[in-house]
N, C-alpha and C positions, 0 to 999 in steps of 0.2 A: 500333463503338459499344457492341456486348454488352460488348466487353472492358472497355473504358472504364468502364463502370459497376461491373464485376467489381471492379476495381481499385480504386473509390473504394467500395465498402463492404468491402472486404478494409481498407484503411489505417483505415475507420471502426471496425471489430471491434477492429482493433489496438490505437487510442487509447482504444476504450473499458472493453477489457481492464485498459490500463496505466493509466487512471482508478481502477477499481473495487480494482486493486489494493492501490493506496496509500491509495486510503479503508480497505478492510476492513483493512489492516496499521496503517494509523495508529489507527484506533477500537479493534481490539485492544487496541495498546500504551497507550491513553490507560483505556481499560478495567479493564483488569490493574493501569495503576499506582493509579487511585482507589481500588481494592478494596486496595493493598499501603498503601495511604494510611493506608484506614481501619484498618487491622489493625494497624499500626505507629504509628499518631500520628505520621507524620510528613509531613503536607501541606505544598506543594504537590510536594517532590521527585519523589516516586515516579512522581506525574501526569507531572512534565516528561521525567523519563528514561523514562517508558514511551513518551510521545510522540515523543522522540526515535528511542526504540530502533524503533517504530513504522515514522517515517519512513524509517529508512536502512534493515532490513529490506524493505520496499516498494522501495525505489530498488534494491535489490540484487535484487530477483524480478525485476523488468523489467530490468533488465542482462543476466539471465542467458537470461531471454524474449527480449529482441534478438538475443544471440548462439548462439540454438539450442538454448541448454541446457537440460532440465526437467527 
């Protein structure tokens, strides 16, 4: 039973690592690009490609967090 519990806040920690992750990596990128927005007059691009960049950053933390890598 101990175990059992172990294990479900172990997968909990997990998910909620690879949550936080892709928030703070997406908010970065969306961050960075308003600020490159502003400095270059060139809205909305900068926001979208930082959001992007954001995103697959994030997706590529937690890949590399699945597969042991840090």
């Amino acid at each position: 039973m101990k175990q059992d519990r172990s294990d479900i806040w172990q997968a909990v920690s997990v998910a909620a690592t690879a949550g936080m992750t892709m928030v703070v990596c997406i908010a970065l990128g969306l961050f960075l690009g308003s600020r490159a927005d502003a400095w270059l007059g060139s809205s909305p691009w900068c926001l979208l490609i930082g959001g992007l960049w954001g995103g697959i950053t994030g997706l590529w933390s937690i890949i590399k967090q699945a597969a042991g890598r840090r």
